[in-house]
C-alpha positions, 0 to 999 in steps of 0.5 A: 823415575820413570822406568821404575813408574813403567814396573810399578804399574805393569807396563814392562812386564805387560809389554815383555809378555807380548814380546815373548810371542814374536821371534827373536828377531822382530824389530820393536818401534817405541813412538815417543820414546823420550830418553829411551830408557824404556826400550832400553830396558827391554833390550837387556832381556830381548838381546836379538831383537831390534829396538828403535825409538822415535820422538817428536823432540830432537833433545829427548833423542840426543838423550837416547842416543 
């Protein structure tokens, strides 16, 4: 439900153009990254970038990994 919130309100398409202008292999922190999803889904269309994710919730990072 999130990640479709996340493209409904442009969040992804307005995060994956930022991306676009770093090289291939940057590496990309999500603080308070839940469950995740969305690094997760920017992973599939940057496949050589590195995506890390942290969150202040050990059970929202059990999820995640």
């Amino acid at each position: 439900m999130l990640n479709r919130i996340n493209k409904v309100l442009g969040f992804f398409h307005g995060t994956a153009n930022v991306l676009k202008k770093f090289g291939v292999k940057s590496h990309v922190m999500d603080v308070g990254c839940g469950a995740g999803l969305f690094i997760l889904n920017l992973s599939r269309y940057f496949q050589k970038m590195t995506f890390h994710g942290i969150d202040i919730s050990s059970e929202a990072i059990d999820m995640a990994n």
